[in-house]
C-alpha positions as CSV (number, residue, x, y, z in Angstrom):
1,X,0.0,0.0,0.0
2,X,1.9,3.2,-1.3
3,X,-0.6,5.9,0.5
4,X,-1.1,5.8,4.1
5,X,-4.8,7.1,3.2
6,X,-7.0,3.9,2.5
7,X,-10.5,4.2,1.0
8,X,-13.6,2.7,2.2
9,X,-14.0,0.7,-0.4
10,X,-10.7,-1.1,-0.1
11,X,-11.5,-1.1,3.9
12,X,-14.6,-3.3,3.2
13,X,-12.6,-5.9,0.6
14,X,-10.5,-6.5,3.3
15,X,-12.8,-6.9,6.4
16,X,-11.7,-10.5,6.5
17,X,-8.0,-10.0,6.1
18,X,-6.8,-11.3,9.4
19,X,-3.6,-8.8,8.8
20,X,-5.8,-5.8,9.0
21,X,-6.4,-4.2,13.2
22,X,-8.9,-1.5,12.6
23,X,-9.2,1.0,15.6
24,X,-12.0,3.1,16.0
25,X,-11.2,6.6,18.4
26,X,-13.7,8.7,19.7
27,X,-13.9,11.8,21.3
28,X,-16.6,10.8,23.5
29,X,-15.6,8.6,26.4
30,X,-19.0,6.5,26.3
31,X,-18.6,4.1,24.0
32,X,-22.4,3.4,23.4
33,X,-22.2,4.9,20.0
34,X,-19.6,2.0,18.9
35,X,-21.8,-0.5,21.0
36,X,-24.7,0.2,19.0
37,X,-23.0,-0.2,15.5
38,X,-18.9,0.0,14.2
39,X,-17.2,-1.4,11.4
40,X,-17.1,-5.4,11.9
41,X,-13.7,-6.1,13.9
42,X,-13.1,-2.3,15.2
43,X,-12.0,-2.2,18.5
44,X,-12.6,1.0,20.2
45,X,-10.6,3.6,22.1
46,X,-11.3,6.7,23.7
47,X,-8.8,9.2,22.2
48,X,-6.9,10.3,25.5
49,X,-6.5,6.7,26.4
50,X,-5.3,5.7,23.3
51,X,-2.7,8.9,22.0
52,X,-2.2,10.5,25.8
53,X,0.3,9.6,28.8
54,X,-2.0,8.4,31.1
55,X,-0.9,10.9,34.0
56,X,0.7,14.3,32.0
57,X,0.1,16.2,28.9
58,X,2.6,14.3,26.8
59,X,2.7,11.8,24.3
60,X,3.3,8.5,25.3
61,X,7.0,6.8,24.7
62,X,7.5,3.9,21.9
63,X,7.7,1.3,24.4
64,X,3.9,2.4,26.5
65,X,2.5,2.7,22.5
66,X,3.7,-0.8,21.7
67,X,2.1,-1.8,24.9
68,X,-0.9,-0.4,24.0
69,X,-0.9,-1.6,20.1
70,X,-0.3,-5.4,21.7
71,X,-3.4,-5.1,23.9
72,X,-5.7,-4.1,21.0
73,X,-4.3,-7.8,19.1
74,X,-1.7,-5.7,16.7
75,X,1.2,-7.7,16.0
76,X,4.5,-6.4,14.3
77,X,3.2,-7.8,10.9
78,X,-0.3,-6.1,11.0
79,X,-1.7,-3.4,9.0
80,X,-3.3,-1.1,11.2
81,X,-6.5,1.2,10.1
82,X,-7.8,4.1,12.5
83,X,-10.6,6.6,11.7
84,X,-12.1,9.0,13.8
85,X,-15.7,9.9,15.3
86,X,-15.8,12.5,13.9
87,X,-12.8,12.3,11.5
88,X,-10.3,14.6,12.6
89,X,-10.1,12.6,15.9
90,X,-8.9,9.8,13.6
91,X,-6.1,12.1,11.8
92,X,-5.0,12.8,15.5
93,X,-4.5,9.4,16.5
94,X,-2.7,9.0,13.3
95,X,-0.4,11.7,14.2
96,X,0.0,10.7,17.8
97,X,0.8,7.1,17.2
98,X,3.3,8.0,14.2
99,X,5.1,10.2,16.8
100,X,4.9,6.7,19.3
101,X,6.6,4.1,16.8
102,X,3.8,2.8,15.2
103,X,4.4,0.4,12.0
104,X,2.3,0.2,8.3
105,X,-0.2,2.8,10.0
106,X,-3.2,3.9,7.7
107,X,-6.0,6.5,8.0
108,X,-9.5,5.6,6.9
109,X,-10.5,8.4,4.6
110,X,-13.7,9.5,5.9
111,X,-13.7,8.1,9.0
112,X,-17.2,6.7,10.8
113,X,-19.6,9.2,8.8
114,X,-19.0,8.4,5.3
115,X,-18.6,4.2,6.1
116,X,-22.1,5.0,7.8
117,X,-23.6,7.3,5.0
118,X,-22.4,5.1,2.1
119,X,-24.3,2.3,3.9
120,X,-21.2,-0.2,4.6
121,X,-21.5,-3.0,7.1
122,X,-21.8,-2.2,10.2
123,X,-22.0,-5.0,13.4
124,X,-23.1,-4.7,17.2
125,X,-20.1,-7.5,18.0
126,X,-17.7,-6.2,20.2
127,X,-14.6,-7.2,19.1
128,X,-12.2,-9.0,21.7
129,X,-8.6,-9.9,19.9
130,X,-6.0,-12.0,21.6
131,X,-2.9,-9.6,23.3
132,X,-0.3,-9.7,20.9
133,X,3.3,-8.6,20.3
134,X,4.3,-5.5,19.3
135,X,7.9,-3.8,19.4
136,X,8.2,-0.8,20.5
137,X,9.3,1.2,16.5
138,X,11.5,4.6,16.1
139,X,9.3,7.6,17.4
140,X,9.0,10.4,15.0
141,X,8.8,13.9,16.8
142,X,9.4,15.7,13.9
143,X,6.2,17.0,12.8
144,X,5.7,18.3,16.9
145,X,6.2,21.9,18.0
146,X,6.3,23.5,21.1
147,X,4.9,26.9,22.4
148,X,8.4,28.0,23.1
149,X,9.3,27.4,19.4
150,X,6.2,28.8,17.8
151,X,7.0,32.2,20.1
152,X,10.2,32.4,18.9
153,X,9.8,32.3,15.6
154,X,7.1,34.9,15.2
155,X,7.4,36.6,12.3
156,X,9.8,34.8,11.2
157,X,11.0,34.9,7.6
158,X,9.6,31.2,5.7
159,X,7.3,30.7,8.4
160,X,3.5,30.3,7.5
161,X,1.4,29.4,10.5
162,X,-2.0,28.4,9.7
163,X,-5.3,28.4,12.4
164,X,-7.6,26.1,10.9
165,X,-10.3,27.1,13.3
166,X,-13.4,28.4,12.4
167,X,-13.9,32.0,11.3
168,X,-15.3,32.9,14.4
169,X,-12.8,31.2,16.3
170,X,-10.0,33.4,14.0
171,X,-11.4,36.7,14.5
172,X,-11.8,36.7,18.3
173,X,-15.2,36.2,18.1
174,X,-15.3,32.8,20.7
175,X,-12.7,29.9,21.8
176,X,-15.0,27.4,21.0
177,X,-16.4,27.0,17.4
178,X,-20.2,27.5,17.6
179,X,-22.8,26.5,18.9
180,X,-20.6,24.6,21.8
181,X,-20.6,26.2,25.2
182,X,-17.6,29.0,23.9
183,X,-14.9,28.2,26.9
184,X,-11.6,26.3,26.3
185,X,-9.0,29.3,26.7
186,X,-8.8,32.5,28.6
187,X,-8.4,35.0,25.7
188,X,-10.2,34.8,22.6
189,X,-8.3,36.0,19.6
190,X,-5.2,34.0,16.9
191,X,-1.6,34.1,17.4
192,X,0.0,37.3,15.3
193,X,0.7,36.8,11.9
194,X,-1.4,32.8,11.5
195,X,-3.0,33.3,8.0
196,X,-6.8,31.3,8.5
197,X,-7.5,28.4,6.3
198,X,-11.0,26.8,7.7
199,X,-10.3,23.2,8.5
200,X,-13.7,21.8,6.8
201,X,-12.7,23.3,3.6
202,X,-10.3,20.2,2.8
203,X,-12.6,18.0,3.1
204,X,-16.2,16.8,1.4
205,X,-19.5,16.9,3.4
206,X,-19.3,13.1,4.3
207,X,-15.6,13.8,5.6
208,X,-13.7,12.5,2.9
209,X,-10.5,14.5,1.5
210,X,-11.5,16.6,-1.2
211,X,-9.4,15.7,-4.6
212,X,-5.6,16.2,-5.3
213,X,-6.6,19.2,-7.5
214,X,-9.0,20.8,-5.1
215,X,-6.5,20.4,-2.0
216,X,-3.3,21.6,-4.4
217,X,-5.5,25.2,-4.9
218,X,-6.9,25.5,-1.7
219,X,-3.1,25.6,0.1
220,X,-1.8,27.3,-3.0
221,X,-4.0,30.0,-1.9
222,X,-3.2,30.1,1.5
223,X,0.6,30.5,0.1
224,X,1.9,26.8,1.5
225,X,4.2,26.1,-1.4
226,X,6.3,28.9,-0.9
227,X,6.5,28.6,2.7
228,X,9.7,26.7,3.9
229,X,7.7,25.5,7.1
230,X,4.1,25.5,8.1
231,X,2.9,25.5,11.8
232,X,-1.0,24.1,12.2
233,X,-2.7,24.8,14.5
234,X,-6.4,24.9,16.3
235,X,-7.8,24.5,19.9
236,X,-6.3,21.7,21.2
237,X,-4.9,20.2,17.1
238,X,-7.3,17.8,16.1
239,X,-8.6,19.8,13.4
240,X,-5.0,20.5,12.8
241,X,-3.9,17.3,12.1
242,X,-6.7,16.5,9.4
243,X,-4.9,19.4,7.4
244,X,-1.7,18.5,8.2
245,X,-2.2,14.8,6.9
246,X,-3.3,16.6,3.8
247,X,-0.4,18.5,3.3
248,X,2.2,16.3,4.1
249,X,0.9,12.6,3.0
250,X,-1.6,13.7,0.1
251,X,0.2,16.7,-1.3
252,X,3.9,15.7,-0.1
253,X,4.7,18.9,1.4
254,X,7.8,18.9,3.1
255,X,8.3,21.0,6.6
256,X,4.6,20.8,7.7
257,X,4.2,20.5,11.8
258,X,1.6,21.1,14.4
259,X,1.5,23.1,17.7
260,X,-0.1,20.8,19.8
261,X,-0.7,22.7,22.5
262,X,-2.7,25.2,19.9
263,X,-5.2,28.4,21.1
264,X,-6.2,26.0,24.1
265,X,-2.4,26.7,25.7
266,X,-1.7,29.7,23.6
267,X,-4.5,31.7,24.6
268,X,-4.2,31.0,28.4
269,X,-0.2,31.8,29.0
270,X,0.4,35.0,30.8
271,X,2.2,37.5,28.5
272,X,2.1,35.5,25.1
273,X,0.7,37.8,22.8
274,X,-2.4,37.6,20.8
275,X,-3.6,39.3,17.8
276,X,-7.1,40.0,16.9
């Protein structure tokens, strides 16, 4: 498989592969929605317990994600499919566990909405696979950045940092993107200079990417290919990530990295500035 992105078609030929671990992440920590109906042999995580250090704010080490790939049945060999509820929670776990060590990882494109609006099998059976294996691989920080970093480099000459939050969220208008209960920050506003490129724009209305063509003039526009490094960003860099995998595994654009800690740290530290 050359692209990391795998369709839904191809997802549903291969239901019965036994090589194929399929994860589904949630942002929810109920799992009722998965109980009711998932893709057959999904095993579910909540997405703090599957891409968080179980104590801090941090990413966990190679060895605690092989750990946790070994108790969900995935075995050196496998080929391991994640999507999100909603999507970008599935482009977050795919960034999270890249940055852990994981092996032959591949996004679903689409995630739960469009398997469920195209009408794909769905099953109530809770999947239980046997613990497996799993070596702990090379962690991959690169595509990481810290607050620290980002404030340094304000302004900074082949710098593009991009808030893919709403337009509302962009302008100072709220924290949250509406209608949620607006809190998640202490200051409402961007961080000076991000250019705004709406994260729902990459993709279609059932959450698939949008085509090669359409995503090459969408970041055209927002002046990505003459930037030397782009810096995502959003509340807390789920929607971040969905953009990111766009840029960097569907377009190949080199130097693309996320502020994890996004408007949710940002906008909360004493003395960083904001622009609005």
């Amino acid at each position: 498989m050359s692209s990391p992105l795998v369709s839904p078609s191809w997802l549903e030929e291969n239901l019965e592969n036994p090589d194929v671990r399929i994860i589904e992440v949630s942002f929810s920590d109920d799992d009722a929605k998965y109980r009711d109906s998932h893709i057959p042999g999904a095993v579910w995580r909540y997405w703090k317990d599957l891409c968080w250090h179980e104590s801090d704010r941090e990413f966990p080490a190679p060895d605690e994600m092989a750990r946790r790939m070994g108790e969900m049945g995935v075995s050196n060999d496998a080929i391991v499919v994640i999507y999100g509820d909603p999507v970008q929670f599935g482009s977050y776990a795919f960034w999270a566990l890249t940055m852990g060590g994981v092996r032959n990882l591949h996004l679903l494109d689409g995630g739960r909405k469009a398997w469920v609006e195209a009408g794909r099998p769905v099953t109530k059976e809770i999947a239980a696979p046997e613990t497996a294996d799993y070596s702990p691989g090379e962690g991959d920080s690169s595509m990481r950045m810290g607050r620290d970093e980002v404030r340094a480099g304000l302004g900074k000459a082949g710098r593009l940092l991009l808030d893919v939050r709403s337009p509302e969220e962009y302008s100072g208008e709220r924290v949250m993107p509406p209608p949620n209960f607006d809190h998640g920050a202490e200051r409402k506003g961007r961080i000076p200079g991000a250019k705004h490129l709406f994260f729902r724009n990459v993709v279609n209305e059932d959450d698939t990417y949008k085509s090669e063509a359409e995503l090459r003039a969408l970041f055209e526009a927002a002046g990505v290919p003459e930037a030397e490094e782009v810096v995502g960003y959003c509340r807390l860099s789920h929607r971040a990530t969905l953009v990111w995998f766009a840029m960097h595994h569907l377009l190949g654009y080199e130097g693309s990295r996320i502020y994890d800690g996004s408007w949710t740290e940002w906008g909360s530290i004493v003395g960083f500035p904001v622009e609005r």
